[in-house]
Backbone as CSV, one residue per row, in Angstrom:
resi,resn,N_x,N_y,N_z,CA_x,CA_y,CA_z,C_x,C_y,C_z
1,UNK,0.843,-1.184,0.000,0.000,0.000,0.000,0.884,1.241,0.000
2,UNK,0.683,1.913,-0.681,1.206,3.137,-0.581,0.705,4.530,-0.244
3,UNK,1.078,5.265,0.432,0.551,6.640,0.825,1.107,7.658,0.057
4,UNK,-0.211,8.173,-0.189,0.269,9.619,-1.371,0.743,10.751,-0.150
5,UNK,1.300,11.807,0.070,1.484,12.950,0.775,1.566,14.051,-0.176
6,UNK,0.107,14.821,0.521,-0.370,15.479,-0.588,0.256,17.389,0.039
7,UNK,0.920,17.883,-1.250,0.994,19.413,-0.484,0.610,19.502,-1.063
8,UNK,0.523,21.195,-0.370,-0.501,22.518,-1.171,0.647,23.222,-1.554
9,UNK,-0.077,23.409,-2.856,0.462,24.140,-4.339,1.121,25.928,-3.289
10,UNK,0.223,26.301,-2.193,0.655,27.663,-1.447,0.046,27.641,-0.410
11,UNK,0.406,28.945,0.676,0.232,28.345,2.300,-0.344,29.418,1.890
12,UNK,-1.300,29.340,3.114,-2.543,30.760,3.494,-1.772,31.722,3.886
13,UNK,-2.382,32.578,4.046,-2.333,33.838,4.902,-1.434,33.676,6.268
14,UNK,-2.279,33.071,7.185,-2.257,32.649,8.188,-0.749,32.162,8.282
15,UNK,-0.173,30.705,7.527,0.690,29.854,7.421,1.909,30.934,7.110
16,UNK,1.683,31.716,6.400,3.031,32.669,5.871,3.232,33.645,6.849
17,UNK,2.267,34.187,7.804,2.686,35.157,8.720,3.244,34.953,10.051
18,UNK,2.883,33.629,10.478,3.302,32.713,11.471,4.513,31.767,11.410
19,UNK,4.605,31.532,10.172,5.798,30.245,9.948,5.252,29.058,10.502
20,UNK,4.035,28.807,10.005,3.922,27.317,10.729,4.538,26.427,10.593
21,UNK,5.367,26.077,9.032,5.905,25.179,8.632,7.512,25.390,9.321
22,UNK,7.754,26.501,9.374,9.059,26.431,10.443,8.794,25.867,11.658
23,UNK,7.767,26.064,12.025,7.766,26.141,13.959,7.571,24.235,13.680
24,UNK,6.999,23.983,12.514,6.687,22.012,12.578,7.800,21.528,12.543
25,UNK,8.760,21.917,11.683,10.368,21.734,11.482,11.162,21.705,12.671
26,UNK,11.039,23.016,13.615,11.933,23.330,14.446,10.859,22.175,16.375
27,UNK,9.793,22.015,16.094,9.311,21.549,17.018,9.945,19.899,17.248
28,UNK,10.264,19.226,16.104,11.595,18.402,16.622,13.115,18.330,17.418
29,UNK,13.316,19.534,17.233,14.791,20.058,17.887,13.857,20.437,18.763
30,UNK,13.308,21.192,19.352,12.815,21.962,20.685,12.741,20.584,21.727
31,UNK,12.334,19.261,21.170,11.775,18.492,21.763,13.057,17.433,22.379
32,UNK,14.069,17.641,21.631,15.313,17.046,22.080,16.068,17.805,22.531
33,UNK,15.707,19.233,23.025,16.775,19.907,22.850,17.323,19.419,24.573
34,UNK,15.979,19.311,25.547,16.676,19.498,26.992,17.224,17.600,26.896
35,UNK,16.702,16.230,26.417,17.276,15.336,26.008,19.013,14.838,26.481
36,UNK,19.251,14.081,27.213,20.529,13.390,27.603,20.894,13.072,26.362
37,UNK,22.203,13.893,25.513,22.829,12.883,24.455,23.226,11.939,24.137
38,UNK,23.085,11.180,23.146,23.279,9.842,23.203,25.006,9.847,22.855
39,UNK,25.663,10.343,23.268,27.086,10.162,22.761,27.769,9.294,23.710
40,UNK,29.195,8.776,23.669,30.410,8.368,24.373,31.553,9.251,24.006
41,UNK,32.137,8.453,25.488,33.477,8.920,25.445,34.382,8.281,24.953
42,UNK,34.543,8.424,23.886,35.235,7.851,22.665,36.895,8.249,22.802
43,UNK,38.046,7.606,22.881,38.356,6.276,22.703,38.255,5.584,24.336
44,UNK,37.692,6.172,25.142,37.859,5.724,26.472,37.224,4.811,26.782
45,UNK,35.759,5.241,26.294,34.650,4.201,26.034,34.078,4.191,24.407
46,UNK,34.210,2.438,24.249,33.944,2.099,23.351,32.704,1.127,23.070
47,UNK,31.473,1.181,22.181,30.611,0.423,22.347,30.768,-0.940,21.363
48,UNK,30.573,-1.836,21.609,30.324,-2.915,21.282,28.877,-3.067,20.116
49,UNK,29.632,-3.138,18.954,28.786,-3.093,18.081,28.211,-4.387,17.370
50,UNK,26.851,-3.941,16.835,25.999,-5.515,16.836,26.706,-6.577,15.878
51,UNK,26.361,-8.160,16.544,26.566,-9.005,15.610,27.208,-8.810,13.944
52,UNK,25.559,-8.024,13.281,26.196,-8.222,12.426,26.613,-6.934,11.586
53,UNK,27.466,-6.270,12.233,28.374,-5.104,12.246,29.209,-5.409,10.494
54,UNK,29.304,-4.547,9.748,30.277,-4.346,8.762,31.106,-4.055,9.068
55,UNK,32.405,-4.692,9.297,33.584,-4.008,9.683,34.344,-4.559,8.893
56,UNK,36.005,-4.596,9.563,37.084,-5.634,8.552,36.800,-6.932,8.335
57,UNK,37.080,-7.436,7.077,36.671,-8.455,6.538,37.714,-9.818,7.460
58,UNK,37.603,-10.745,7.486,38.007,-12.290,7.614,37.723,-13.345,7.009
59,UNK,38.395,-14.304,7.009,38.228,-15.430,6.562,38.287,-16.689,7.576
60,UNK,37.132,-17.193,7.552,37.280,-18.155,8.422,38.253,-19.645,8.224
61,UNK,38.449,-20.304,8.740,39.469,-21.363,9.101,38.777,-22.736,8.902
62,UNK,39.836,-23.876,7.727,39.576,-25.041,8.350,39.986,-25.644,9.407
63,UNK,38.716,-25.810,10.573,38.994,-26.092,11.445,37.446,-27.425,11.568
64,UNK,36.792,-27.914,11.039,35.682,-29.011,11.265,34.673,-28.252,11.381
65,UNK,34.237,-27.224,10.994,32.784,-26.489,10.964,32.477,-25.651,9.779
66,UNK,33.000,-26.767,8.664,32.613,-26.382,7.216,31.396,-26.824,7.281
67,UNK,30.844,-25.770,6.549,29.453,-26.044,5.586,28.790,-26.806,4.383
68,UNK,28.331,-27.943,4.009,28.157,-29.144,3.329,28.584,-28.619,2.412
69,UNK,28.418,-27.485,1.515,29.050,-26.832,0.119,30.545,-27.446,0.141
70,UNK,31.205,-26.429,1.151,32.882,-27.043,1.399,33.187,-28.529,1.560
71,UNK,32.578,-29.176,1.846,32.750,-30.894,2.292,32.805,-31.446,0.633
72,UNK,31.860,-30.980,-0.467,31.423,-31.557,-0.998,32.752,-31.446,-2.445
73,UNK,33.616,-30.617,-2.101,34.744,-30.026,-3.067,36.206,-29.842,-2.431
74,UNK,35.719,-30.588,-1.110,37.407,-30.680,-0.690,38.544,-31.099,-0.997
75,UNK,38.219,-32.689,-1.978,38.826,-33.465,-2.220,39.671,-32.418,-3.676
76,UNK,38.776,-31.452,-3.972,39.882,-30.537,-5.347,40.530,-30.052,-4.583
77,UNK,40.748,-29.285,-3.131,40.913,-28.192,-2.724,42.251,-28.889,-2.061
78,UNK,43.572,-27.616,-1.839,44.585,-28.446,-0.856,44.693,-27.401,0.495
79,UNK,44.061,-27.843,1.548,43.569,-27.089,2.687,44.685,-27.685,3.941
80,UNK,45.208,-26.899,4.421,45.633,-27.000,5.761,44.556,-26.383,6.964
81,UNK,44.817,-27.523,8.200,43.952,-27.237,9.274,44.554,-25.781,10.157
82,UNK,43.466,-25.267,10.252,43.769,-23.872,11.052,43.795,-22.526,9.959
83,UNK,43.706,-23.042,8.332,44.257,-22.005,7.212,42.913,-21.402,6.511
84,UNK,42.965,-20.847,5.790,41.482,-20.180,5.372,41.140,-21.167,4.292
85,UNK,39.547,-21.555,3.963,38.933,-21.729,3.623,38.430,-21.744,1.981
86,UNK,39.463,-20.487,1.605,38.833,-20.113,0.547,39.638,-21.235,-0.520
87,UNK,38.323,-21.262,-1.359,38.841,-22.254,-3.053,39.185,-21.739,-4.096
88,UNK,39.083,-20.156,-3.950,39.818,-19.110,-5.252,38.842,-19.558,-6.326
89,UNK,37.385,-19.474,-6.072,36.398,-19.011,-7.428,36.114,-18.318,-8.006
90,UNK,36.541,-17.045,-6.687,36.532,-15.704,-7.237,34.965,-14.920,-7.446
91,UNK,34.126,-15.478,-6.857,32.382,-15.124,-6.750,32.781,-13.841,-5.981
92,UNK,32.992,-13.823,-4.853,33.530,-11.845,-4.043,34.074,-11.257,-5.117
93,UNK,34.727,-11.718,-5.541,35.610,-10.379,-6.739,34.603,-10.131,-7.875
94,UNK,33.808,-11.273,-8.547,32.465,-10.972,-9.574,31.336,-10.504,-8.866
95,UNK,31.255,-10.681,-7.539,29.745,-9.677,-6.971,30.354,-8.622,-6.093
96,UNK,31.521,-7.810,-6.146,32.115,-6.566,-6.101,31.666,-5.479,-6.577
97,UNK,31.159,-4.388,-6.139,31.468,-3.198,-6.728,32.401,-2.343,-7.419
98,UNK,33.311,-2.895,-6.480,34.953,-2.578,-6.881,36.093,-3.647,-7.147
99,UNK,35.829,-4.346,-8.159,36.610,-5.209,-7.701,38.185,-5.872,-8.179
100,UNK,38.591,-4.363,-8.099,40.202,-4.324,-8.608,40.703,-4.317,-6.782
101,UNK,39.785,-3.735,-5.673,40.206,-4.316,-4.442,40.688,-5.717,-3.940
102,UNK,40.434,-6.711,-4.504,41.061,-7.966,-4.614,42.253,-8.682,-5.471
103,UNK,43.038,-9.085,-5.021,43.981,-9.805,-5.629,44.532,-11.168,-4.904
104,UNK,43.849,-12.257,-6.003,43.526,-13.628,-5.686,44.348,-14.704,-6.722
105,UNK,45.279,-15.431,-6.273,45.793,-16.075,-7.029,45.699,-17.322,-6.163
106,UNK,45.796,-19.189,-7.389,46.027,-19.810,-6.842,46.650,-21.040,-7.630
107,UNK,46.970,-21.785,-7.187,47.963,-22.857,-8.388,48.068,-24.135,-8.040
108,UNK,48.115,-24.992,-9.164,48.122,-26.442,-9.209,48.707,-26.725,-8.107
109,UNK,48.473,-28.267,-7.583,49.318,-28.988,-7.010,49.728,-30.132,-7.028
110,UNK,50.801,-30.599,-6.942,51.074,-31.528,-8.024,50.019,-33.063,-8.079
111,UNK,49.166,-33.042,-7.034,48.100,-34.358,-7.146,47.012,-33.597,-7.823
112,UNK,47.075,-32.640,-8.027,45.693,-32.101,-8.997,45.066,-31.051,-8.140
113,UNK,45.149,-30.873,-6.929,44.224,-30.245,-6.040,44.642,-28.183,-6.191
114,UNK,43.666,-27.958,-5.687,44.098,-26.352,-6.042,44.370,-25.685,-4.814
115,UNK,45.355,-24.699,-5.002,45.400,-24.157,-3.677,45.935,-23.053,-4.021
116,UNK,44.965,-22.221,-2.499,45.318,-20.877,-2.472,46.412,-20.356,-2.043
117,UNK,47.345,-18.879,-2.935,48.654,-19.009,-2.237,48.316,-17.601,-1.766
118,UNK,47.457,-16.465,-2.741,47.321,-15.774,-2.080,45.814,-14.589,-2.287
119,UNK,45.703,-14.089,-1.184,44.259,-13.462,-1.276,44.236,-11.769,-0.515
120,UNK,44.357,-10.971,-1.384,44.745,-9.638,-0.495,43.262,-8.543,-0.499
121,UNK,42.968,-8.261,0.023,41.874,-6.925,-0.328,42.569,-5.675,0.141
122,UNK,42.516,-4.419,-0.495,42.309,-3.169,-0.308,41.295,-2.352,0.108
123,UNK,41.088,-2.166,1.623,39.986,-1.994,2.206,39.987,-0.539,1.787
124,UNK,41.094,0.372,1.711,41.106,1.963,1.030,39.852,1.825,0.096
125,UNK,39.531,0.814,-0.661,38.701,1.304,-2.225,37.159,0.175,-1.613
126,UNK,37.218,-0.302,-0.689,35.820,-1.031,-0.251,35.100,-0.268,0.596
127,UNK,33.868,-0.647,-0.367,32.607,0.162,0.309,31.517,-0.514,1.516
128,UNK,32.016,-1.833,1.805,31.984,-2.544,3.205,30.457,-2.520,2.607
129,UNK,29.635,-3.136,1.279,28.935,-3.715,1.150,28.508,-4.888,1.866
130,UNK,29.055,-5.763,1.640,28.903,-7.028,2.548,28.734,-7.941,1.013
131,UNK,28.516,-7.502,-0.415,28.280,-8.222,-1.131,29.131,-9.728,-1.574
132,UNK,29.993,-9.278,-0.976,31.457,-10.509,-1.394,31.248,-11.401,-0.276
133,UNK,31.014,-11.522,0.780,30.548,-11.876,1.713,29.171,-12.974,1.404
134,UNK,27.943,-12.144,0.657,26.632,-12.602,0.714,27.026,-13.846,-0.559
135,UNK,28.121,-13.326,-1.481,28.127,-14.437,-2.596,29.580,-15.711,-2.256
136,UNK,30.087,-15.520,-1.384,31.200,-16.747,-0.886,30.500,-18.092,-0.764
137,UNK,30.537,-19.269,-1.539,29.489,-20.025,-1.545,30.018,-20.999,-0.364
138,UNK,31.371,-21.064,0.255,31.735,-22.117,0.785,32.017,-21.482,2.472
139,UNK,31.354,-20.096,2.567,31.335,-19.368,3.848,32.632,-18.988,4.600
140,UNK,33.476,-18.503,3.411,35.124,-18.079,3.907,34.968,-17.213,4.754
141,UNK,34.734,-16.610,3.802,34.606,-14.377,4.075,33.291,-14.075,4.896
142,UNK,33.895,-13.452,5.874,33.295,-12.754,6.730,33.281,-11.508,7.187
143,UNK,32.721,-10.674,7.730,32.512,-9.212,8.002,32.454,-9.089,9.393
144,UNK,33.832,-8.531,10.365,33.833,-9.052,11.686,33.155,-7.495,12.443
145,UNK,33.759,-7.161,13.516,33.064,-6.473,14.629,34.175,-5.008,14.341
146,UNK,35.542,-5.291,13.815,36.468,-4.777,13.749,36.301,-2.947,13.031
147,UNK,36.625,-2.408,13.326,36.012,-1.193,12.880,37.373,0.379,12.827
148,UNK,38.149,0.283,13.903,39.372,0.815,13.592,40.696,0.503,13.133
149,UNK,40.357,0.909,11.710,41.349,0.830,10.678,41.967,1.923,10.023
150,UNK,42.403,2.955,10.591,43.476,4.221,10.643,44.810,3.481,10.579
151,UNK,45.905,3.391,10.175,47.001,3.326,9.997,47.753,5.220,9.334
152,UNK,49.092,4.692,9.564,50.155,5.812,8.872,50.293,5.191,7.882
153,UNK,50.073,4.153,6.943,50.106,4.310,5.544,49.454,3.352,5.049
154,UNK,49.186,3.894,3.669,48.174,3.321,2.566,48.545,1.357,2.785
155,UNK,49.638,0.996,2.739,49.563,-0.098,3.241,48.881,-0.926,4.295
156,UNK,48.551,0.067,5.217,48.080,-0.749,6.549,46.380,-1.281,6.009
157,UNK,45.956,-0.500,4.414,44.917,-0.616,4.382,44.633,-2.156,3.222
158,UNK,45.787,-2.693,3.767,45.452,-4.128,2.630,45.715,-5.129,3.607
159,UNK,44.873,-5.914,3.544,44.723,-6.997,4.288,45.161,-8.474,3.487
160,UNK,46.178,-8.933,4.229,46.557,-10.293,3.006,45.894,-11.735,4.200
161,UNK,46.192,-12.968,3.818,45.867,-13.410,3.728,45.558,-14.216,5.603
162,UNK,46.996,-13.609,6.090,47.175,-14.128,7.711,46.375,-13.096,8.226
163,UNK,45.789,-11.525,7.930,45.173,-11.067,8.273,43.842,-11.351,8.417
164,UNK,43.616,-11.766,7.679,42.168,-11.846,7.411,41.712,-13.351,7.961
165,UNK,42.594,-14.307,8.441,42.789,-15.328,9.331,42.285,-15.220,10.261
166,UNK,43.445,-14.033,10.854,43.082,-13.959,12.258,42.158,-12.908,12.422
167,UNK,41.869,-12.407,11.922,40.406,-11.340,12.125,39.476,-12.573,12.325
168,UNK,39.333,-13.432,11.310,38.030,-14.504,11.647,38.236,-15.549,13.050
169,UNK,39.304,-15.634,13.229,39.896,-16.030,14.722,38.987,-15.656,15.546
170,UNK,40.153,-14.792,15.703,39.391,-13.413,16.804,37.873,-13.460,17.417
171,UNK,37.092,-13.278,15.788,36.108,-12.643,15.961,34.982,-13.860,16.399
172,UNK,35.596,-15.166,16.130,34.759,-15.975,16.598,34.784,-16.594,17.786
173,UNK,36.443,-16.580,18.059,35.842,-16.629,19.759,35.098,-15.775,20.729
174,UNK,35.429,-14.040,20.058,34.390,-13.193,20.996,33.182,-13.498,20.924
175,UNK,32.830,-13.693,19.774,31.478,-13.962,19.467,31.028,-14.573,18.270
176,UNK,31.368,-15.834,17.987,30.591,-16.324,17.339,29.024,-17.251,17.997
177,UNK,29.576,-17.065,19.688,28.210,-18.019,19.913,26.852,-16.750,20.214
178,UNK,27.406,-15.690,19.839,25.993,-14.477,20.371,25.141,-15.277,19.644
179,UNK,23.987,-14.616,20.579,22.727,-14.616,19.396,22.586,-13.827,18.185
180,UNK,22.030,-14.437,17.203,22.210,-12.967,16.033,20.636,-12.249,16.113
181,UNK,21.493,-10.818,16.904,20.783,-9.608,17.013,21.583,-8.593,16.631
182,UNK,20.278,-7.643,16.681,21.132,-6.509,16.564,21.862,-6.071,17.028
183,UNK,21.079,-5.640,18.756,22.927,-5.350,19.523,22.532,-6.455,20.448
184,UNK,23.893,-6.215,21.198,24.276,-7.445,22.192,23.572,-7.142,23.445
185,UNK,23.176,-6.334,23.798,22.005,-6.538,24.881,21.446,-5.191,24.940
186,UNK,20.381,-4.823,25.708,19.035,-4.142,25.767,19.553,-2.563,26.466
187,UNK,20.674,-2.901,27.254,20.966,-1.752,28.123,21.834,-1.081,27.054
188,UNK,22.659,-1.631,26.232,23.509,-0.553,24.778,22.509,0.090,23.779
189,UNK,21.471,-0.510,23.531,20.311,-0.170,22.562,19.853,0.804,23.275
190,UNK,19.653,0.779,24.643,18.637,1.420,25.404,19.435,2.812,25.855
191,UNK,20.705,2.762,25.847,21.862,3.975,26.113,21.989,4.705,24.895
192,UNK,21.930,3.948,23.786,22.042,4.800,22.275,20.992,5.648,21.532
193,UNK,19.345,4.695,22.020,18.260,5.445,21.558,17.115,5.639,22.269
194,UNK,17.546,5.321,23.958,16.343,5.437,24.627,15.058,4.452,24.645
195,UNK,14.142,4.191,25.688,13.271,3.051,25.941,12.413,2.840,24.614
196,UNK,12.231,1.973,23.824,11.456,2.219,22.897,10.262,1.917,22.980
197,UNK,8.833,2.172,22.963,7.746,1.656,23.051,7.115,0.965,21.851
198,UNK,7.103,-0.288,22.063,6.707,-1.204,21.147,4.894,-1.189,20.417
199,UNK,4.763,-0.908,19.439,3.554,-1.092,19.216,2.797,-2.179,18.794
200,UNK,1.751,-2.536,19.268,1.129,-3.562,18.145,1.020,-5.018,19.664
């Protein structure tokens, strides 16, 4: 269903001598103005951002919690335990926006199997879609919690292959067993936007 929102072509008399349409505008700010800000004290305090947060990318690990896709193509693949995942199909780099940010190579081995030697992204030119992510068919790539990525040089902004390891490390022992919500509990939601009243 859609709602039309209908204006008028000109305001009355009334409307132009008063500013009603200002005072409707400005009656949002008036209403927050006396309002506790929702800010922090940033870098002192830092919030814990939800599950499923866009941040620096990872790759998760064979470690026994592949997904039937991966089981079913291992026997091409030459995988070490604890190493990333990925089979170099290259689906993230074809459902990219940008996708000269990747550089993915990988090469025979001598029983036939393929393996990855290397996998870099340039987070400088990523727009932290999540699209490379949504198309990884064998659930490498991941999008962790990670969020400060300032370095002193353009280098710090490429992530190769041990990086992106241990970002998925990391990020799954903090939390891979949350629940997937938005945020991680009621009192951060409730500090950022106040009690919400549920309707319905």
């Amino acid at each position: 269903m859609i709602k039309k929102v209908l204006r008028k072509p000109f305001l009355n008399i009334f409307e132009t001598v008063f500013f009603i349409d200002f005072i409707i505008g400005l009656s949002t700010t008036l209403k927050n103005l006396l309002r506790k800000p929702f800010t922090t004290n940033y870098p002192i305090e830092k919030l814990k951002p939800p599950i499923r947060y866009r941040g620096a990318h990872g790759h998760f690990v064979w470690d026994g919690t592949e997904p039937p896709s991966l089981k079913a193509i291992e026997k091409f693949m030459s995988f070490e335990r604890g190493k990333s995942r990925c089979v170099a199909c290259y689906m993230c780099q074809t459902a990219c926006p940008m996708p000269t940010l990747f550089r993915i190579e990988a090469i025979q081995m001598p029983d036939g199997t393929k393996k990855v030697v290397r996998f870099d992204m340039n987070l400088l030119n990523c727009l932290f879609c999540g699209l490379c992510v949504d198309a990884c068919p064998v659930g490498c790539l991941t999008m962790t919690d990670l969020y400060e990525l300032a370095g002193y040089s353009r280098r710090s902004g490429v992530l190769n292959t041990s990086n992106l390891e241990q970002n998925a490390i990391d990020w799954k022992q903090r939390r891979g067993k949350e629940k997937d919500r938005i945020w991680a509990d009621d009192e951060m939601r409730e500090r950022l936007w106040g009690k919400i009243k549920w309707s319905g």
